[in-house]
C-alpha positions as CSV (number, residue, x, y, z in Angstrom):
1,X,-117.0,-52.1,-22.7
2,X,-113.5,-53.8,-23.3
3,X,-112.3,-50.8,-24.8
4,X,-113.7,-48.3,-22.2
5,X,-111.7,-50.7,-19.7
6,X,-109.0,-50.4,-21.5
7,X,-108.9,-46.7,-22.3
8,X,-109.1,-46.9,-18.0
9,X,-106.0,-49.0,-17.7
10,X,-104.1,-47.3,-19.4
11,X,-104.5,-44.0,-18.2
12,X,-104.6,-45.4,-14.8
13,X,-101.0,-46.5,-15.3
14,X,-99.7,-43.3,-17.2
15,X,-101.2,-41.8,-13.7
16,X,-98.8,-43.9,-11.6
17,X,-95.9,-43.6,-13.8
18,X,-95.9,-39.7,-13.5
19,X,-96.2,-40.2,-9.3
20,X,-93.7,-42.8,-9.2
21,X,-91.3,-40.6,-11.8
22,X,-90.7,-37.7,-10.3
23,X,-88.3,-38.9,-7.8
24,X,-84.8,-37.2,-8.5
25,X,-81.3,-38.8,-8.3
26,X,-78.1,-36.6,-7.0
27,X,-74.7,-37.3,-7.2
28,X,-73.2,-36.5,-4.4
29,X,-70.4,-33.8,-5.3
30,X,-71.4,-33.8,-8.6
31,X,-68.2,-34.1,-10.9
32,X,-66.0,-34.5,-8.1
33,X,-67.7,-37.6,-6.4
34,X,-67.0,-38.2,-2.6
35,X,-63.9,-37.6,-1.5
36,X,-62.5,-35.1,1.4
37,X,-62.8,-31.7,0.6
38,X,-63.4,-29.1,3.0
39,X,-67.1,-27.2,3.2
40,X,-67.7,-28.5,0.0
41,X,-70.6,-30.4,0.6
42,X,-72.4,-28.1,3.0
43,X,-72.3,-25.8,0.1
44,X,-73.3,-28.4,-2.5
45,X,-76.3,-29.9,-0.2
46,X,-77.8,-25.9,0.4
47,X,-78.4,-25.2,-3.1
48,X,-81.0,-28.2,-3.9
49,X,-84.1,-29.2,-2.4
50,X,-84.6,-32.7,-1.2
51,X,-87.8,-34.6,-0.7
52,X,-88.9,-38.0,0.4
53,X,-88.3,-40.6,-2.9
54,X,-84.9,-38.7,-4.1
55,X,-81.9,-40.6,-4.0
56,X,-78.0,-40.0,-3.2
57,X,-75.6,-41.3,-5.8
58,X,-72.1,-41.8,-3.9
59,X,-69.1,-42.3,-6.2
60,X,-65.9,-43.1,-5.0
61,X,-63.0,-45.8,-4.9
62,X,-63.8,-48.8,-2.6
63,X,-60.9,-50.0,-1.3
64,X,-59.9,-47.0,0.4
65,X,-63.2,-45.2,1.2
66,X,-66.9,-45.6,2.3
67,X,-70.3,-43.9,2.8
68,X,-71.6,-44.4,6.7
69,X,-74.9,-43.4,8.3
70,X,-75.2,-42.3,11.7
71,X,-78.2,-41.4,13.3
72,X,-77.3,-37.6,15.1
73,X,-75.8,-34.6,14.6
74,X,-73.1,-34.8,17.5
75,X,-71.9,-37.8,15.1
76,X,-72.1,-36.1,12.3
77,X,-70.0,-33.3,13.7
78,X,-67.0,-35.2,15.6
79,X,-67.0,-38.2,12.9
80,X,-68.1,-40.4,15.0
81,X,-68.7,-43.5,13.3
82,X,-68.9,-46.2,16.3
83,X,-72.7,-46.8,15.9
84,X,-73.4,-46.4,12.2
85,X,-77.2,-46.5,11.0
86,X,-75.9,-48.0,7.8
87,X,-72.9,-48.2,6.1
88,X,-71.9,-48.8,2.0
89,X,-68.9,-49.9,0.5
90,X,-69.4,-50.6,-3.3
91,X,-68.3,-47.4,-4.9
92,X,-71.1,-47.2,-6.2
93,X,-74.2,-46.5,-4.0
94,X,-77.4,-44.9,-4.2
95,X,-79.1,-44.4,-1.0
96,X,-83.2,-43.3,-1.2
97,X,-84.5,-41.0,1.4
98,X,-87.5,-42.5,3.0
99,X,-88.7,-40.2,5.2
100,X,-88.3,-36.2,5.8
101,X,-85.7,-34.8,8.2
102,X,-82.3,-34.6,8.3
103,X,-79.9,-37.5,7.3
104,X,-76.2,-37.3,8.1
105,X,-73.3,-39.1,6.0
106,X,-69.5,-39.2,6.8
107,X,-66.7,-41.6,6.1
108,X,-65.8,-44.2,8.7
109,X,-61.9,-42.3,7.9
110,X,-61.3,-40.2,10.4
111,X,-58.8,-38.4,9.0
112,X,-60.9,-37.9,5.8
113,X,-64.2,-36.7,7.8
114,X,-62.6,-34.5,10.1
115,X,-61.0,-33.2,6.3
116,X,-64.5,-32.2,4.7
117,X,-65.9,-35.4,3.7
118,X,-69.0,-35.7,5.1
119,X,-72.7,-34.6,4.2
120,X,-75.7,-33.5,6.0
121,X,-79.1,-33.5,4.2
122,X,-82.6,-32.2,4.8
123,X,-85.4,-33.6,3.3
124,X,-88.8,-31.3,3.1
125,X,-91.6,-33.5,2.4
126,X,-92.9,-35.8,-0.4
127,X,-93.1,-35.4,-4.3
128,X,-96.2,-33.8,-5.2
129,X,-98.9,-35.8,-6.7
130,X,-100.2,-34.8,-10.1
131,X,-104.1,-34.4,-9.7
132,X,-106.4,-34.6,-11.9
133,X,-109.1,-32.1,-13.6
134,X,-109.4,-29.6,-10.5
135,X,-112.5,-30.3,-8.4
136,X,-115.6,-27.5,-7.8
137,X,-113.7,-26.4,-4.6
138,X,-110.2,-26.7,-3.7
139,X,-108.7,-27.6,-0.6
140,X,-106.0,-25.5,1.4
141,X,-102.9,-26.9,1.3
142,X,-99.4,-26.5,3.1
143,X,-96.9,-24.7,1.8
144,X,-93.3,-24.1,2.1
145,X,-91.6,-20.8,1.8
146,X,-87.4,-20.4,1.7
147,X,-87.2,-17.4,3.6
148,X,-85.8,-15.1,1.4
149,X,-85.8,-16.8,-1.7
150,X,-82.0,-16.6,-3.6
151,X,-81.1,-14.1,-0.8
152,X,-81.4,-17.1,1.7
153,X,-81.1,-16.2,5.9
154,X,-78.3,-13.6,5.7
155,X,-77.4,-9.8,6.7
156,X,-79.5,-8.0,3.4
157,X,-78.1,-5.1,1.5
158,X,-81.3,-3.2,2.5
159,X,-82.7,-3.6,6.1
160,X,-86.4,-3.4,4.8
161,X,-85.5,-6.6,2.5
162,X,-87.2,-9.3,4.9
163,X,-89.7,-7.2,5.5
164,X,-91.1,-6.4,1.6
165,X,-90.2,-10.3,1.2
166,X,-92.8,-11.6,3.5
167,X,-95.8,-8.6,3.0
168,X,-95.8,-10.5,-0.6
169,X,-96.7,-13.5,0.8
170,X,-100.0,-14.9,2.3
171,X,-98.8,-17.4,5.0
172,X,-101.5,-19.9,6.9
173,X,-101.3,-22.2,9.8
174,X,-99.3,-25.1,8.9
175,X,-97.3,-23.4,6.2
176,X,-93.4,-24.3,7.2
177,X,-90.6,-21.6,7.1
178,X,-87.5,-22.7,5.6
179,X,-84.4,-21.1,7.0
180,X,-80.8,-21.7,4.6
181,X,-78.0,-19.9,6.2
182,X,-74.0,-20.6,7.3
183,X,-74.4,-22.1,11.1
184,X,-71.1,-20.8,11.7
185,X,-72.2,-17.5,11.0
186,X,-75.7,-16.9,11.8
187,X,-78.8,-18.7,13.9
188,X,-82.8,-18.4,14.1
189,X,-84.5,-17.3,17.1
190,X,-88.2,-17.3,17.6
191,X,-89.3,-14.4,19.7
192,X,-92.1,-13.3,21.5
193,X,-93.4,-9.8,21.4
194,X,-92.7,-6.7,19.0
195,X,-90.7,-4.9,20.9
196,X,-88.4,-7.6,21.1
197,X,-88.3,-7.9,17.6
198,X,-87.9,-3.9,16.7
199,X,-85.0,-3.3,19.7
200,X,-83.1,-6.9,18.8
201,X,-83.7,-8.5,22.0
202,X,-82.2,-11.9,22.4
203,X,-82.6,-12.3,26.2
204,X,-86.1,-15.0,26.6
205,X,-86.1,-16.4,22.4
206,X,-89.2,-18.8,22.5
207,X,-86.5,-21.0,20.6
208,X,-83.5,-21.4,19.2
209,X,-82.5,-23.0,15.7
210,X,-78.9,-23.3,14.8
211,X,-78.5,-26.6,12.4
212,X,-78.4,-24.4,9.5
213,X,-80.8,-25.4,7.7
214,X,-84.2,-25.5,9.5
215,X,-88.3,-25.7,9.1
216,X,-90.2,-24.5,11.1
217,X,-94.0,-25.1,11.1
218,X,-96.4,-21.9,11.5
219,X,-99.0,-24.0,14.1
220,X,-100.7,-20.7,15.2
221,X,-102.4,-17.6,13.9
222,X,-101.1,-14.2,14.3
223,X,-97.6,-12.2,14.4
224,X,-94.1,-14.9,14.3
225,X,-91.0,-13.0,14.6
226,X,-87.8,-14.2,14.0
227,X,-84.5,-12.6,14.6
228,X,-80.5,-13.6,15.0
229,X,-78.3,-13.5,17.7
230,X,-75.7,-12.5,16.6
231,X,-74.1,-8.9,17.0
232,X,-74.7,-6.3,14.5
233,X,-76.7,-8.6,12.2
234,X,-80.2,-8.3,13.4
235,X,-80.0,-4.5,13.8
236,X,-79.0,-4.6,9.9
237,X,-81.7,-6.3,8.5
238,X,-81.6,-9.8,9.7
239,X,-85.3,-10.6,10.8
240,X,-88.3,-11.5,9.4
241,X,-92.2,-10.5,10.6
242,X,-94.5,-13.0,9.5
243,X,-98.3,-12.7,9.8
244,X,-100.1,-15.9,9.8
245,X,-103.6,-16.7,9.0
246,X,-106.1,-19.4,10.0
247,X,-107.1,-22.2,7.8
248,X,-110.0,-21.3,5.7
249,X,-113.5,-23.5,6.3
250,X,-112.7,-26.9,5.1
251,X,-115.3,-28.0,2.5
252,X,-118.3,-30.4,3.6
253,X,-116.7,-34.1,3.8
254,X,-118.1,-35.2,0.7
255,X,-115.7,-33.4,-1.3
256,X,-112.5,-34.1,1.1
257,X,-111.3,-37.1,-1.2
258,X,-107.5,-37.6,-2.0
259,X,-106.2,-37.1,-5.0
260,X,-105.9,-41.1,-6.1
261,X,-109.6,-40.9,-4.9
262,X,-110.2,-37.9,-7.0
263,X,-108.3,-39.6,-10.0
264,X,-110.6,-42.7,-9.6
265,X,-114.0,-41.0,-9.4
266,X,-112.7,-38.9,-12.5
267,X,-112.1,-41.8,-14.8
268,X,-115.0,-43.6,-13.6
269,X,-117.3,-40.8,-14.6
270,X,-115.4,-39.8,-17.7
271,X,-115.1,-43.5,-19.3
272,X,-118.1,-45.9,-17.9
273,X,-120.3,-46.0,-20.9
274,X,-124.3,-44.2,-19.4
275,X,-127.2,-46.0,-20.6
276,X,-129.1,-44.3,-23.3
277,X,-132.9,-43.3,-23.1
């Protein structure tokens, strides 16, 4: 029995140690640290994938720079640093992100922020949990899809590109969309009907995304198109056609258990000692 709860223990904590490990540190400019350089960060933030548990690295000298927090995009974009939601001045700081959304960073240096140095960051959604030997049924989960993959939200060199990218996909409600583009270039617009979406029409979008980076949640069944505004660029590929399925039949509640409660049941089955007849 002692070695049974043993055995238990310890693969109880190896379990924990992979959840609690897969959290990823960035440095923030990499090589370069955090200092003013112009677009630089926009174009370092777009090429990684944050979630909930990662944390940002911030290397600089302090006594002539900081990191500060603020709470909106409007102070993000005019550096306005009046009303900070935190604010480091080590040198050396690592900041975790506790919760999904996006998190905005500039200096309090005017000068310097209005110059490049300043960083905006979305966060998708929490580390994954390892799970244990699969159960007899699986249950649907969420997905995210970055819409057109490498390519990213841009004019295409083919026009059909978006197109064969999502008629490879099987999309569900609740999957999420994940838009990467230049906001200074191009926007997201949710539209309504076909014919909107085949002539390019702009006029009544059921909404508009323009941050650049941008998720979007598929909450209903059926047809989601999605277009830009600007000129020339939707007519040459620039728009997606998404069909969307319902959830399939959730499995009878016995078997709805989380994965820790999955994990648990496991060991207990696989290591308490049966009686023998």
């Amino acid at each position: 029995m002692a070695t049974t709860t043993r055995m238990f223990c310890f693969v109880l904590v190896m379990f924990l140690m992979g959840c609690c490990c897969s959290a990823k540190i960035y440095k923030v400019g990499d090589s370069k640290g955090w200092r003013a350089k112009h677009g630089s960060y926009h174009e370092w933030a777009k090429r990684k994938e944050f979630q909930v548990g990662d944390s940002l690295m911030f290397e600089y000298d302090g006594n002539v720079n900081d990191v500060t927090q603020v709470s909106s995009r409007l102070e993000y974009q005019f550096c306005n640093s009046l009303s900070p939601k935190a604010v480091y001045n080590t040198g050396h700081d690592v900041v975790t992100l506790t919760e999904p959304g996006y998190h905005f960073f500039i200096t309090s240096d005017h000068s310097q922020c209005v110059a490049g140095q300043k960083l905006v960051v979305f966060v998708v959604h929490d580390h994954p949990i390892p799970s244990p030997p699969p159960p007899r049924k699986i249950l649907p989960f969420r997905k995210d899809y970055k819409v057109g993959d490498s390519n990213e939200w841009r004019v295409p060199e083919e026009s059909d590109f978006y197109s064969k990218w999502s008629e490879e996909k099987q999309f569900h409600v609740g999957d999420n969309l994940l838009f990467y583009y230049n906001d200074q270039v191009d926007d997201v617009l949710e539209i309504n009907s076909d014919l909107e979406f085949k002539s390019c029409d702009t006029i009544s979008p059921v909404a508009v995304h323009n941050a650049g980076q941008d998720l979007i949640r598929l909450t209903k069944p059926g047809i989601h198109y999605f277009i830009t505004s600007k000129i020339g660029h939707c007519e040459a590929g620039l728009k997606l056609r998404v069909v969307v399925r319902p959830l399939s039949k959730s499995v009878p509640k016995k078997m709805q258990l989380s994965p820790f409660d999955r994990l648990i049941k496991w060991l207990h089955d696989s290591f308490t000692p049966h009686p023998h007849h």
